[in-house]
KENUPA-774610 format. One record per residue (C-alpha): z, y, x. Coordinates in steps of 0.05 Angstrom, whole numbers. Layout:
! residues N
pz Z	py Y	px X
...
! end
This chain:
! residues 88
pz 162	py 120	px -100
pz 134	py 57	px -84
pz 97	py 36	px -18
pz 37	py 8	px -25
pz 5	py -46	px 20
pz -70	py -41	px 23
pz -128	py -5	px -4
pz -150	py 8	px -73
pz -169	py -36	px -105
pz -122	py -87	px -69
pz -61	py -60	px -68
pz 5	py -95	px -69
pz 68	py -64	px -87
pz 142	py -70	px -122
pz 166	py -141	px -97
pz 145	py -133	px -23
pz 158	py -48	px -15
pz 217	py -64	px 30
pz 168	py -105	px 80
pz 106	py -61	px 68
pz 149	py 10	px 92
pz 190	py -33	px 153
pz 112	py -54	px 174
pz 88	py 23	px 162
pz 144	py 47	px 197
pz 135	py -7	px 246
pz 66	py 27	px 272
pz 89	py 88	px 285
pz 90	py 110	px 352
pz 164	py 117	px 382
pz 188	py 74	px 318
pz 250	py 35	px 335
pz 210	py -36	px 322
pz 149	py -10	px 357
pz 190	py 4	px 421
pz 209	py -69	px 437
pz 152	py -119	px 409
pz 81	py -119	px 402
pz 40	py -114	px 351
pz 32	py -191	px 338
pz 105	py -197	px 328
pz 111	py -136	px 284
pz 57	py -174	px 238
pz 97	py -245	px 240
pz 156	py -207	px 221
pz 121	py -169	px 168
pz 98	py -241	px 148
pz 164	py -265	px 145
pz 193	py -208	px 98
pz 140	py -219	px 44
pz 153	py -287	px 42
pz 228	py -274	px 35
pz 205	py -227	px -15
pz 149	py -271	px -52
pz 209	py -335	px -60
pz 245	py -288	px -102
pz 187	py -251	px -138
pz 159	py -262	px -207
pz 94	py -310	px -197
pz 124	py -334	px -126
pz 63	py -378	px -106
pz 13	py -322	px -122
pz 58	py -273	px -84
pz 57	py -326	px -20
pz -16	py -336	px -27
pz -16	py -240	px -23
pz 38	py -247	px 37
pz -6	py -290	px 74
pz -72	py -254	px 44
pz -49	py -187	px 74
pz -22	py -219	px 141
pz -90	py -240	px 157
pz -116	py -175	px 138
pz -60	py -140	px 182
pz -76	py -184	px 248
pz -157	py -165	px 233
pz -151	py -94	px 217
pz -90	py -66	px 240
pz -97	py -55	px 299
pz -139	py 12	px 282
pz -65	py 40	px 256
pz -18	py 24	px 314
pz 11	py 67	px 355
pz 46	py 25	px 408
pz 24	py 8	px 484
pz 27	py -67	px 468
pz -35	py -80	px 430
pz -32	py -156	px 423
! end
């Protein structure tokens, strides 16, 4: 099943799943990532794997222009979803 980034009705999905479950799972209180960086870097590494992502996709410049779309959105909105003590 895939994992969605977003909200209906902007959802992103298939080329960046791998990025989008690492940043869910990323969140999550006493997660492995969430442990050892803040929330910032979680989000610049979430960055990073949807561009990885995008430069291999179908469409690559549309996918860069939805990795950097939904990295905004992350670093505005996010923090409502994480569960770590760093809340940068």
């Amino acid at each position: 099943m895939p994992n969605y980034c977003g909200i209906k009705p902007f959802l992103v999905g298939g080329w960046a799943d791998k990025a989008c479950k690492w940043h869910d799972e990323a969140y999550t209180k006493g997660s492995t990532q969430q442990r050892f960086i803040s929330r910032e870097e979680v989000d610049k590494a979430f960055l990073n794997q949807l561009l990885n992502a995008a430069n291999g996709a179908k469409y690559a410049p549309l996918r860069r222009l939805q990795a950097y779309t939904f990295y905004r959105i992350v670093r505005l909105f996010g923090g409502l979803w994480w569960e770590g003590k760093m809340k940068s």
